[in-house]
N, C-alpha and C positions, 0 to 999 in steps of 0.2 A: 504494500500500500504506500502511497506517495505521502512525504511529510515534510513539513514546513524546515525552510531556512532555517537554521537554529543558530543563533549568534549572542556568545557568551561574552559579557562587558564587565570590567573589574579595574579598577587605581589598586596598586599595590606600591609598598614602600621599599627603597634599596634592600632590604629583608626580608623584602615576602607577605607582608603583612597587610591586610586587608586595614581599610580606612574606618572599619568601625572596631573602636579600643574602650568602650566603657562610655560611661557618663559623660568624661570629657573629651569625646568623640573628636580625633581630628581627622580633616579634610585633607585629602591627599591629594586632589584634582585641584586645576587654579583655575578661575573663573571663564577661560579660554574655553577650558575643556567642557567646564560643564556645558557652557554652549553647544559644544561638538556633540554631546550625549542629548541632549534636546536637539539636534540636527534627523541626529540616527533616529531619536523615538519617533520623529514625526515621519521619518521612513518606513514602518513596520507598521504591521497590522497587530501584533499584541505584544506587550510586556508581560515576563512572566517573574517573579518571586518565592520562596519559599515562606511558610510561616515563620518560623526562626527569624528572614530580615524584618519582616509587617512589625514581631514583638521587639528587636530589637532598634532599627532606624525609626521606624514610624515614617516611613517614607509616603510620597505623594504620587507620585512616577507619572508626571505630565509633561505633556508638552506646552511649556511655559512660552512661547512667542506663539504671539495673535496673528503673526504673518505666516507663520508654517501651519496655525490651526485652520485659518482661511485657505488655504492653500490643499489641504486635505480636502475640505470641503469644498472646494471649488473641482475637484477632481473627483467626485462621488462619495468621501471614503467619508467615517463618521469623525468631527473633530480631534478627540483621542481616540488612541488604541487602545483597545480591549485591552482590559489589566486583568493578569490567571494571579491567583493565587495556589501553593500547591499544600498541601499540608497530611499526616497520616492522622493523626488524633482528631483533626476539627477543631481542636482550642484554637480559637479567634477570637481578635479584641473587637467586641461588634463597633466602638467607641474611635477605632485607631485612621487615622488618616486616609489610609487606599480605599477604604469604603464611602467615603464622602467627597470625593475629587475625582474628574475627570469623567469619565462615559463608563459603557458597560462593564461591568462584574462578573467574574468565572471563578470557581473554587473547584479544585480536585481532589477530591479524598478517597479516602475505603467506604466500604459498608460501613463500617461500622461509625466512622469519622462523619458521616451525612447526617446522620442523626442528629448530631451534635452542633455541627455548621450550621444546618436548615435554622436550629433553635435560636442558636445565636445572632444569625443575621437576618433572617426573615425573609423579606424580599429585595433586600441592599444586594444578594448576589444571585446567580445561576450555581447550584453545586449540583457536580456531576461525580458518582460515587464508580469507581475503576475495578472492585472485587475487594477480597480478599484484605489485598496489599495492591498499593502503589505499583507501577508499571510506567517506565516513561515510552516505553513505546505505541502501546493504546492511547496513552494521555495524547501523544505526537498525532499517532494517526485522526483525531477524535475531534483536534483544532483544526488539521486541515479539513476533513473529507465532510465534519458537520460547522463549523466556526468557520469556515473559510481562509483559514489562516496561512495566507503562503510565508510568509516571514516575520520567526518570531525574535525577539532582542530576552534575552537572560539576563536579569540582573543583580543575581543570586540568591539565596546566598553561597557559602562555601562549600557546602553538603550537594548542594544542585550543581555549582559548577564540577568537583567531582563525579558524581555519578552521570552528567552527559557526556564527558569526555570519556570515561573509564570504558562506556559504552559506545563510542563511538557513535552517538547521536549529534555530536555538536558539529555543524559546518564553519565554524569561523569562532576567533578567540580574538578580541578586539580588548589589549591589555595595554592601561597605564601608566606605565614607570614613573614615581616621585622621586625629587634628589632628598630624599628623609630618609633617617634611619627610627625605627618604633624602638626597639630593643627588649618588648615586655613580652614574657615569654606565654602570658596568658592572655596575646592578643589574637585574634582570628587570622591563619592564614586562607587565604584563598581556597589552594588543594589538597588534601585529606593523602595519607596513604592508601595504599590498594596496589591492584593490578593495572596498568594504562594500556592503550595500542604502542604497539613497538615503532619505533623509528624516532626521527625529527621530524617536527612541525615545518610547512612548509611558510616561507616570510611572503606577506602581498603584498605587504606597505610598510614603511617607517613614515613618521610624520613629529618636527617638534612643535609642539604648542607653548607658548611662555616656557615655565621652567619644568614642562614635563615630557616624556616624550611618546607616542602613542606605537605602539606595534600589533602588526596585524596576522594571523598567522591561521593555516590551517592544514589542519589531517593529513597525514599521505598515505599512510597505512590499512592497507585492502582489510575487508572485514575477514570474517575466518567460517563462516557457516551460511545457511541459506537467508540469514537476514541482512540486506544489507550496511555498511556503515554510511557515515555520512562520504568518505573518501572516497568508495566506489560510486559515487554520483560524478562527484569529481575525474576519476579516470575517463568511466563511460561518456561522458561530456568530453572530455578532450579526443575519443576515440569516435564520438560522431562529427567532430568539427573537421577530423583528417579525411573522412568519407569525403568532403568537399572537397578535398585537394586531388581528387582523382579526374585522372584523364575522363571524359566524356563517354559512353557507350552505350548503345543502343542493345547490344545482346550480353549484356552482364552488369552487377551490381558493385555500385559505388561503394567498398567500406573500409573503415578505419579500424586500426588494432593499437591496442599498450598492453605492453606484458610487465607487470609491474611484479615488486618481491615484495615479502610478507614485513619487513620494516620501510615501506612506503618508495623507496627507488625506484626508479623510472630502466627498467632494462632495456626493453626495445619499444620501437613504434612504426608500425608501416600502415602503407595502403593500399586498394588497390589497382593493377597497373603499373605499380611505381618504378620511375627508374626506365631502362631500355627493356622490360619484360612487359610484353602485353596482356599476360594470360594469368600474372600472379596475385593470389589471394594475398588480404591485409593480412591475417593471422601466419600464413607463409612468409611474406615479406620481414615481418617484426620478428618471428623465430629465428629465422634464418641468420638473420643478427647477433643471435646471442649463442655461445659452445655450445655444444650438448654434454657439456660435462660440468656446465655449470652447475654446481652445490644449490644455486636459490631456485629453479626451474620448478622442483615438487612442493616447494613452498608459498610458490607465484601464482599471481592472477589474471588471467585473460583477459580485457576488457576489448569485446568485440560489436558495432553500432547493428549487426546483424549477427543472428544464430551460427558459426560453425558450419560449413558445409558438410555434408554428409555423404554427397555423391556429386564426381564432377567429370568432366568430358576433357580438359584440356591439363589433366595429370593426372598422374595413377594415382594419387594418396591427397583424399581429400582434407581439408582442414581439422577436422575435427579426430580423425587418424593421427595431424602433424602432433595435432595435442597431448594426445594419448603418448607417442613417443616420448616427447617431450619430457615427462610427468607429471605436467601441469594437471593438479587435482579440484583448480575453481577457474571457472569462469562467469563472468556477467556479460548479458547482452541487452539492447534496448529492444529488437524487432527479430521475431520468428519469422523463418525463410517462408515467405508464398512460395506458390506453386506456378511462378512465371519463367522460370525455365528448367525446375526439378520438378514432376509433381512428386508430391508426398513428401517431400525434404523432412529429417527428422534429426539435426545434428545434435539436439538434445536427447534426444532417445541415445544416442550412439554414447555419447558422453555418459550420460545417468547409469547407462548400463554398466559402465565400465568403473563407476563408485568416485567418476567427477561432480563436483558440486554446482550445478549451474544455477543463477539468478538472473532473472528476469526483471527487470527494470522498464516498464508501459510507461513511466511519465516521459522517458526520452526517447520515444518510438516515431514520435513528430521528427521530431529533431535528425532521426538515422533516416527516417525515408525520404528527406528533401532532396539532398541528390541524387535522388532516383524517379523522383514525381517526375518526369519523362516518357519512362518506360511504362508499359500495359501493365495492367490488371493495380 
């Protein structure tokens, strides 16, 4: 299921330390930035926090210029953006700030936490109870497919921004550097121990603002099972944009391949066509690239804008064969092969049978068939 933008915002100090320290709470951001955090908010469609910050900051999380609230509105969207709240217990302050500022209300709890939310706030929110337990992935699915929510901004607290990353839900980490040191060792940091995705963060921006400097950075790291991470959006997005860069053809399809490794490395990338070969697949071209005695290859991830061919006429060993050699054990695709010059093409079948992991990714199915909208059927 398709899910919103996830973009995690945090000021942390030369130490790591989150900008709320107690009572005498200091500001880590300089008046620059918070501009820049009222720029973003009025760019998104919800803000989301956990209970932890609501009890602790009392925060408002609006968008405080009348020029960017006009400006939503001028454009369809509602003034603010929908403000979640996420919480397991339900205790909420019905009294505390977020409930009385700005536009609509969303709370996400358990069963058992709804009981208790409903009582507390009455009709100040929407509460939507998840099961059991919390689940950020239903919560994710649940904003976009019923809330409409293609891009959400995170404003933590530290508990939230760990368990999006840990799970690789977060698409983008938009982190504040102050020149301050906290030094209190019972101050909040940002990220919690645990398990992460492997690799480096990949950098999209440096930016300085007065006296802080903003960095922007995100996932590279393929997920590892049949759900996808926020990264493999990212891969398969880069592997439909190379489908574009193919030569032109009326009796064959336009696609792009990235073979990525399991800590986020870029190994190969082809297309297809490419080069002085008229007849070669993206998934051939991009292999072909890399040893076959590469150590990361059983670790790697195919990211292919079409299905793996299964059967082909213009070489003996179709794509999804190269793969199998290969070791390659996951791939992601955005578009299942029609039946415009295989019928029955099934290069997921071939793969599954052989105990590779594939994912299927429909929200970028648009995006893989443009260079092909030419061709019949």
């Amino acid at each position: 299921m398709p899910l919103p933008y996830v973009l995690l915002s945090a000021a942390v100090s030369l130490d790591g330390y989150l900008d709320d320290t107690g009572p005498d709470r200091l500001l880590l951001s300089s008046p620059a930035d918070f501009d820049r955090v009222d720029e973003v908010r009025a760019s998104v469609d919800a803000i989301l926090v956990g209970a932890g910050t609501i009890r602790a900051d009392n925060p408002r999380l609006l968008v405080n210029s009348a020029e960017r609230r006009a400006a939503r509105g001028a454009a369809g969207r509602p003034e603010y953006p929908l403000k979640v709240a996420v919480t397991g217990s339900g205790d909420l302050d019905p009294d505390a700030n977020f409930w009385h500022t700005g536009g609509e209300k969303l709370v996400y709890t358990t069963d058992e936490g709804a009981a208790r939310a409903s009582r507390l706030l009455g009709r100040t929110a929407d509460v939507v109870p998840l099961g059991p337990a919390l689940d950020w992935r239903p919560l994710l699915e649940h904003l976009h497919d019923v809330r409409g929510v293609g891009r959400l901004m995170v404003e933590g607290g530290g508990t939230v921004h760990t368990q999006l990353l840990q799970q690789g839900l977060a698409d983008e980490l938009q982190l504040v550097l102050a020149p301050l040191f906290v030094g209190d060792p019972a101050a909040p940091r940002l990220f919690g121990p645990g398990g992460y995705q492997d690799g480096r963060l990949r950098l999209l921006d440096t930016r300085r603002i007065e006296d802080v400097v903003l960095m922007r950075y995100a996932p590279t790291a393929p997920g590892t099972g049949p759900l996808p991470a926020a990264a493999d959006r990212h891969w398969l997005h880069t592997a439909c944009e190379l489908a574009a860069q193919c030569p032109p053809s009326g009796t064959a399809f336009s696609v792009g391949a990235v073979v990525v490794a399991a800590d986020g490395t870029e190994l190969a990338r082809g297309h297809s066509r490419e080069g002085a070969d008229p007849v070669v697949h993206a998934e051939e071209a991009a292999l072909a690239k890399i040893a076959a005695t590469d150590p990361r290859l059983p670790g790697a991830t195919v990211y292919s804008s079409l299905e793996p061919c299964a059967r082909r006429a213009s070489r003996p060993a179709p794509c999804a064969e190269l793969i199998l050699r290969a070791g390659v054990r996951r791939v992601v695709t955005a578009w299942r092969e029609p039946d415009t010059f295989v019928t029955a093409a099934d290069g997921t079948g071939v793969l599954t049978a052989a105990g590779v992991q594939v994912v299927v990714l429909p929200e970028l199915e648009a995006l893989a068939k443009a260079p092909n909208a030419h061709l019949p059927g």
